[in-house]
C-alpha positions as CSV (number, residue, x, y, z in Angstrom):
1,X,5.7,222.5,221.6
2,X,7.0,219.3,221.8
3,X,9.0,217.7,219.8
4,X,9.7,214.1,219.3
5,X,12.7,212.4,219.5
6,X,14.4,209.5,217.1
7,X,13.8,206.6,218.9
8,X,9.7,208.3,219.6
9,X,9.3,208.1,215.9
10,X,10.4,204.7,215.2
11,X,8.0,203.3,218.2
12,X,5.0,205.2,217.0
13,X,5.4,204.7,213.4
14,X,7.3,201.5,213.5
15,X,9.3,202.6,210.7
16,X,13.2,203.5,210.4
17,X,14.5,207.2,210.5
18,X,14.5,208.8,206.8
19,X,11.2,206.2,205.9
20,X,7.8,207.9,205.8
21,X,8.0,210.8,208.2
22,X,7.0,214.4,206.6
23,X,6.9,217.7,207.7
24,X,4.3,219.3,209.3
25,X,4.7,222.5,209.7
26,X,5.7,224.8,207.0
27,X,8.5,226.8,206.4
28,X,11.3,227.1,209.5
29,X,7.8,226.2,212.0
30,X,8.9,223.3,214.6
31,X,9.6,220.0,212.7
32,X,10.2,216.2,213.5
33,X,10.9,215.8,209.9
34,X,13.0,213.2,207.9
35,X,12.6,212.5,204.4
36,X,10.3,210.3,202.9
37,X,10.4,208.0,199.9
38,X,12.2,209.6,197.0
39,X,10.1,210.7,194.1
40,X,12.1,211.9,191.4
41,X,15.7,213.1,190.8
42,X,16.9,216.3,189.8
43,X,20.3,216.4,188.1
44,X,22.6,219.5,188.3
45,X,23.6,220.3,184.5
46,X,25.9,221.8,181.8
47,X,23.0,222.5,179.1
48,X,20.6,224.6,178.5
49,X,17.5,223.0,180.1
50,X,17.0,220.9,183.2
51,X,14.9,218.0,183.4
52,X,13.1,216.1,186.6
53,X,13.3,212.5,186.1
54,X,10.8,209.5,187.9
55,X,12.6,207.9,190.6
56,X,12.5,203.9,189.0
57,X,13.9,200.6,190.1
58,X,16.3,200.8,187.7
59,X,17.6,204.5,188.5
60,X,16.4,208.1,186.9
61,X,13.7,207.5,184.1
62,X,11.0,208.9,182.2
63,X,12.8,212.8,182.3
64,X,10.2,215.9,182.3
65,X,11.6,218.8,180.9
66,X,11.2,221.6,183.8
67,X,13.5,224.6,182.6
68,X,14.9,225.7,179.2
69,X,17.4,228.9,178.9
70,X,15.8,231.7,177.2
71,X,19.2,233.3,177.2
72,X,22.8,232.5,177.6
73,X,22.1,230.5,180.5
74,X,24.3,227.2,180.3
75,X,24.0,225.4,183.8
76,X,22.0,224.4,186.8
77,X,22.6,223.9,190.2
78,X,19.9,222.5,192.5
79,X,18.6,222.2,195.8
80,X,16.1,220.7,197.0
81,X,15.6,220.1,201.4
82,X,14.6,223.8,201.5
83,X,10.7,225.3,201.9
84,X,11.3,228.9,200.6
85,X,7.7,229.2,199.5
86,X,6.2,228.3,202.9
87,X,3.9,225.8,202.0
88,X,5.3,223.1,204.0
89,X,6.4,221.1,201.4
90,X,10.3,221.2,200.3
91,X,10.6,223.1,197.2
92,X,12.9,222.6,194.4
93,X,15.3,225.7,193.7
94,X,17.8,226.1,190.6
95,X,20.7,228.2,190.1
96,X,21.8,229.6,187.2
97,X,24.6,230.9,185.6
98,X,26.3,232.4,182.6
99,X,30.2,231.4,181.9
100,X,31.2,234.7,181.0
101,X,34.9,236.2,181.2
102,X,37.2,235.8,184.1
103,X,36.3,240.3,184.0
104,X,32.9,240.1,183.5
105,X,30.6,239.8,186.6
106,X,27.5,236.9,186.1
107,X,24.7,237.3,187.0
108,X,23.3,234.5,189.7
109,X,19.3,233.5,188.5
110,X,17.3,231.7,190.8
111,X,14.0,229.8,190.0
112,X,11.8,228.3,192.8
113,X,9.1,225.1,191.8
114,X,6.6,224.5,194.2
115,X,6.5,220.8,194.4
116,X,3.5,219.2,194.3
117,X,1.4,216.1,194.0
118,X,0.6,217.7,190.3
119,X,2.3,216.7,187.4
120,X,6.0,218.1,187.3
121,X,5.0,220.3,184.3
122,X,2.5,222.1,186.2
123,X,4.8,222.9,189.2
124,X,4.4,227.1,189.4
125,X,7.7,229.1,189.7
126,X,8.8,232.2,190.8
127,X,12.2,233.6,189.3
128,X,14.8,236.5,191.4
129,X,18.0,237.4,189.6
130,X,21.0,239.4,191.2
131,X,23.5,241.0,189.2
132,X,26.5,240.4,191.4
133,X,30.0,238.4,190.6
134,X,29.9,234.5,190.9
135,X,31.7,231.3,189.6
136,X,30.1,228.9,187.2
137,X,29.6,226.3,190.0
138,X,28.9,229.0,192.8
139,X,27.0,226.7,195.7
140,X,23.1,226.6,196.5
141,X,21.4,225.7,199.8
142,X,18.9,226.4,202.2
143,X,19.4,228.6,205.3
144,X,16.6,228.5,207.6
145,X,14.9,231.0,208.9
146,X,17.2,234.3,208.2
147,X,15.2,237.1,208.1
148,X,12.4,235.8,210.9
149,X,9.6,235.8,208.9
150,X,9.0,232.2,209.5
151,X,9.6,231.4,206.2
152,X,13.0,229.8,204.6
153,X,16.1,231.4,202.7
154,X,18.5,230.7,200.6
155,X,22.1,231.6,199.7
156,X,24.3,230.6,196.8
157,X,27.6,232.0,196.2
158,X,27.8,233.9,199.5
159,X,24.4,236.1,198.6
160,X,21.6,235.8,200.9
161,X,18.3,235.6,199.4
162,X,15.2,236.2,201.5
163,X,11.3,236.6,201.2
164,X,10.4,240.1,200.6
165,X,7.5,242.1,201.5
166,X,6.1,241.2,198.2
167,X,6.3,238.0,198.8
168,X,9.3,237.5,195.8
169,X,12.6,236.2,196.6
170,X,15.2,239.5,197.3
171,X,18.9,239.7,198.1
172,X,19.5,240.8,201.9
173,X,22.1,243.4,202.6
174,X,24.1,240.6,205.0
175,X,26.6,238.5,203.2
176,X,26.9,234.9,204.4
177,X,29.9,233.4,203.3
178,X,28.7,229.9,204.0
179,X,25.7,228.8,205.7
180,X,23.1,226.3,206.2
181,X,20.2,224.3,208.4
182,X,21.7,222.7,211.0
183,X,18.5,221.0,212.3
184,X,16.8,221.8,215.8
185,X,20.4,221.9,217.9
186,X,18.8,223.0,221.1
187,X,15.8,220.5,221.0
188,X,13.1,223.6,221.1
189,X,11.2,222.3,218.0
190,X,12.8,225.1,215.7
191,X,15.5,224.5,213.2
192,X,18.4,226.3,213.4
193,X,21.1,227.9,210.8
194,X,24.6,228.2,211.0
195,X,26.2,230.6,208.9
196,X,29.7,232.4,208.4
197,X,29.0,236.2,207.9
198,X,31.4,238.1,206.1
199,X,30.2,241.5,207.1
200,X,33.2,244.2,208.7
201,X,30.4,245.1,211.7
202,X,29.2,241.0,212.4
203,X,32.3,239.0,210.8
204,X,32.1,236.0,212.3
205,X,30.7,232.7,212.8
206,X,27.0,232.5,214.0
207,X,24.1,230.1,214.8
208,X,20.4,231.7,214.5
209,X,18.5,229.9,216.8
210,X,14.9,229.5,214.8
211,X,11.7,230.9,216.6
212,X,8.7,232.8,216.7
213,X,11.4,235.6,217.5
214,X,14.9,234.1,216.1
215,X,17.7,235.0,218.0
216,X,21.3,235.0,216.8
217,X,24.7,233.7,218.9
218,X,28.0,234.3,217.3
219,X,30.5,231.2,218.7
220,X,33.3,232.1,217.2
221,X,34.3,235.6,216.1
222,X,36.9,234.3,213.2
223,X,35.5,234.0,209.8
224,X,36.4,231.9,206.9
225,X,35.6,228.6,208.7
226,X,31.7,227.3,208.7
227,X,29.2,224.8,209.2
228,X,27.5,221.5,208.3
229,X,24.3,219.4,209.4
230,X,25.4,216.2,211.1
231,X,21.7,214.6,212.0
232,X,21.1,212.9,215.5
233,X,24.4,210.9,215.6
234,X,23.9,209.9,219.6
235,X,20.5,209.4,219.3
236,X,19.6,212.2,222.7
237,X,17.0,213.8,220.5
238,X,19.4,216.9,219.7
239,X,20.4,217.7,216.1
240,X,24.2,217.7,216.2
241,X,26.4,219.7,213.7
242,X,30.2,220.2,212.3
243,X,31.9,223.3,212.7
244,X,35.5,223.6,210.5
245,X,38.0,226.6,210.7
246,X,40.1,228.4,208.1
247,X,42.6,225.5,208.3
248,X,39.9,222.7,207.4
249,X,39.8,221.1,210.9
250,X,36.5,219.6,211.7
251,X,34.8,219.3,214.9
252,X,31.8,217.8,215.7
253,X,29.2,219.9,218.0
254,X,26.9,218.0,220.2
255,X,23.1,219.8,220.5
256,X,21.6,220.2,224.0
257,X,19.3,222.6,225.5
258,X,21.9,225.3,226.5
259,X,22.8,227.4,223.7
260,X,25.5,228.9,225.7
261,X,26.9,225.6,226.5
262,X,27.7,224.0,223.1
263,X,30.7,222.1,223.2
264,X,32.8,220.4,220.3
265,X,33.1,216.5,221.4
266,X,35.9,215.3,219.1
267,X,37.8,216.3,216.1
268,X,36.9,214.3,213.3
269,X,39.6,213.1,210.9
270,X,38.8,214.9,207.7
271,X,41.0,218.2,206.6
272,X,41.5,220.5,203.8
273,X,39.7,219.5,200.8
274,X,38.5,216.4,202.1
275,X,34.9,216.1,203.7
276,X,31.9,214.7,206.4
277,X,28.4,214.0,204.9
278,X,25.4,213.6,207.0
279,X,23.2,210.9,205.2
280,X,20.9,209.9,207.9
281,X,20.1,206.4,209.3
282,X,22.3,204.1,206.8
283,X,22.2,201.1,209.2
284,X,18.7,201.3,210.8
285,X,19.3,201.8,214.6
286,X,18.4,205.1,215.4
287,X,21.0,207.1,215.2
288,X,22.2,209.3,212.7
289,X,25.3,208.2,210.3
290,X,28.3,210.1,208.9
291,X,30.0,209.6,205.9
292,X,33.8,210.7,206.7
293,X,36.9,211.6,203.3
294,X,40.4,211.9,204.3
295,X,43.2,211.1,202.0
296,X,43.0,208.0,203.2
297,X,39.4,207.5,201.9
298,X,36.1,207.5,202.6
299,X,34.8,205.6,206.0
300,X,30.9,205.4,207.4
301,X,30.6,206.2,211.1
302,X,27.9,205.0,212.8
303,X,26.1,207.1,215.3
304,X,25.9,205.5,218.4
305,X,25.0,206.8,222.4
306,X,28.6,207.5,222.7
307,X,30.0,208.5,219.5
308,X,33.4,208.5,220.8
309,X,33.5,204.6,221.3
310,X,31.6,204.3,217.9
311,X,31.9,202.0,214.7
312,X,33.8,203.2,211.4
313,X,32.7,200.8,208.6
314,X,35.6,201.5,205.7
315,X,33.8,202.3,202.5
316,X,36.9,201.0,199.9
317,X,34.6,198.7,198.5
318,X,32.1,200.7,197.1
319,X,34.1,204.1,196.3
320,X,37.9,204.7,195.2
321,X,39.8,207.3,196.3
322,X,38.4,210.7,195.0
323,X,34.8,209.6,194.7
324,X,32.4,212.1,195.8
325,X,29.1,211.3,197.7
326,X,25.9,212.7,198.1
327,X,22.8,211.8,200.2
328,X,20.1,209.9,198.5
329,X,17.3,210.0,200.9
330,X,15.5,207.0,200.9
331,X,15.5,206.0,197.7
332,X,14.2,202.5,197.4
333,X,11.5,203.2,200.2
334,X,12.9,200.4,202.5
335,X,13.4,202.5,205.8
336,X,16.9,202.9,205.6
337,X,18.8,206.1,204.3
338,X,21.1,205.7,200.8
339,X,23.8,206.8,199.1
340,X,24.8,208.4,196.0
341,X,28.3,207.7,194.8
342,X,29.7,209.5,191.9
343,X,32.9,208.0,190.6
344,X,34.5,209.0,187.0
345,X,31.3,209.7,185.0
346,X,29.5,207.3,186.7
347,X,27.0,207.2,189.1
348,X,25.6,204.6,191.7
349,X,23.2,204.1,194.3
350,X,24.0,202.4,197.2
351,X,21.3,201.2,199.4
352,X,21.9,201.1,203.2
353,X,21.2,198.1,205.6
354,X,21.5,196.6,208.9
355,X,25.1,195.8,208.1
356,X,25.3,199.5,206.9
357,X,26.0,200.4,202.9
358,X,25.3,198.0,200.6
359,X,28.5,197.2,198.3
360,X,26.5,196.0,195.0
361,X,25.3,198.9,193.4
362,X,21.1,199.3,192.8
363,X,21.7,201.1,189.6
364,X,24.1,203.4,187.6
365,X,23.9,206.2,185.7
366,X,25.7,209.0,183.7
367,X,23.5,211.7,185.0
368,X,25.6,214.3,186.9
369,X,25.2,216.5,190.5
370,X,21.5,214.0,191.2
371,X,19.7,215.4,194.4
372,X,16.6,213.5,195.7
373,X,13.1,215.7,195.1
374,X,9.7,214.5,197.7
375,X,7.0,215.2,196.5
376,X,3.5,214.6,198.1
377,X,1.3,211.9,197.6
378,X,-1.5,212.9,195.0
């Protein structure tokens, strides 16, 4: 299996990471994917029903309702960069919850929509709920390959959720305090998770290598740090990723084809509460961006063959202190990878560039928690 690297992509396609690439292979199968062209947005909500909106010039428009409560159901978190269904094409999952007392355990209630190229009323669904203790705002993302079935999992709020023998979503006996994809670290075509397990017997902090038989390393043996997704920022062809400890120091991992010979290349300048984002190609040139908080506010580093000697682009401009920032994909289909900025109860796209984020805003709105959703092409 081969699989191709950044600057193979652009030459054969001619087009900018994040623009037109999709997956083609389902599930946790090897992958030279990026996302594609936004097609709607899905916004995370304190209601009780959830609505997919039409990705327009002017922001979120035309809004489908998707979900409604049939109980006391009163929020939704979602996710969408995940295939849980196995179809090759990223689903869109929602999570739940109930704001009952501070004494009463809620329950966590997960849906999964197959997106499709079909009208957004007619994506099918599959539902799982687990009766166990979690927060109102309790996180939601994907984790690869856990159970090495070839097909994706989940976890939210710690719980791991994985493809049963029925083929319906079931909670795994494993905890996983904090996990996620990572993207194909060791360059074999597979994606691979990182996770913190919480277990007594495996407590720790792991990587499962993704495969046709997935194998698990454990690089730290201290639990209550974890992991996050940093794209391709040297541009070598090897997904790179951000490991953090229980004190909130962040380090940034450089992939390569020895698993046993991972090594953290610099300690990025981001602690306690404050955060990295991995948005893709903002700028255009081939290597992967990172969007960097401190407390002394957000910066964009750009990836470059030595990250160490690389370019930090202040972001003041566009985003005060305290503003949080989520990846928008590619959401003005122009080859370069956007941002999401949300600021009071306000929030704006910002489109990236050659010169790196644009400071003019596309559009606002006062939708909350918006995640990009691709959908195929019908």
């Amino acid at each position: 299996m081969v699989r191709l690297t950044h600057r193979e992509i652009l030459a054969s396609l001619a087009l900018f990471l994040g623009a037109g690439c999709s997956e083609t292979h389902a599930g946790a199968r090897p992958t030279a994917a990026r996302d594609s062209c936004v097609t709607y947005w899905a916004p995370s909500s304190i209601d009780d029903s959830l609505s997919i909106y039409e990705n327009g010039a002017r922001g979120p428009e035309s809004p489908v309702e998707l979900l409604r409560s049939g109980g006391g159901d009163r929020g939704w978190v979602v996710h969408t960069r995940t295939d849980v269904t196995g179809d090759g094409v990223r689903d869109l999952v929602v999570r739940s919850w109930y704001p009952g007392s501070a004494a009463i355990c809620e329950s966590i209630s997960i849906t999964v929509f197959e997106v499709s190229a079909a009208p957004v009323s007619a994506w099918q669904r599959e539902s799982v709920t687990s009766n166990d203790c979690a927060g109102p705002y309790a996180s939601l993302s994907g984790l690869g390959d856990w159970n090495a079935d070839h097909i994706d999992d989940l976890v939210a709020q710690g719980f791991v959720f994985v493809r049963g023998a029925s083929g319906e979503l079931a909670e795994d006996t494993q905890r996983c305090q904090r996990g996620g994809l990572l993207g194909d670290v060791d360059g074999d075509g597979w994606r691979d998770t990182g996770c913190d397990v919480s277990d007594a017997a495996s407590r720790g902090l792991w990587i499962v290598w993704g495969g046709e038989q997935p194998e698990r390393t454990m690089l730290s043996d201290a639990s209550g740090g974890g992991f996050g997704a940093a794209g391709d920022v040297n541009g070598d062809g090897f997904d790179d990723f951000i490991t953090y400890d229980q004190s909130g120091t962040k380090r940034l991992v450089l992939g390569g084809p020895d698993r046993e010979g991972l090594y953290a290349d610099e300690t990025l300048p981001a602690s306690g509460a404050a955060g990295i984002l991995a948005p893709g190609d903002v700028d255009g040139d081939g290597f992967d961006d990172l969007v960097v908080t401190d407390s002394a506010g957000a910066a964009l580093h750009h990836g470059a063959r030595d990250f160490r000697a690389r370019k930090v682009t202040s972001l003041a401009r566009i985003a005060e202190n305290g503003a949080s920032f989520t990846a928008a994909g590619d959401a003005n289909c122009d080859g370069f990878a956007d941002l999401l900025v949300r600021q009071g109860k306000t929030t704006e796209l910002h489109v990236g560039s050659p010169a790196g984020v644009r400071t003019e805003p596309t559009w606002r709105t006062d939708l909350t928690g918006l995640v990009p959703v691709f959908a195929p092409a019908p």
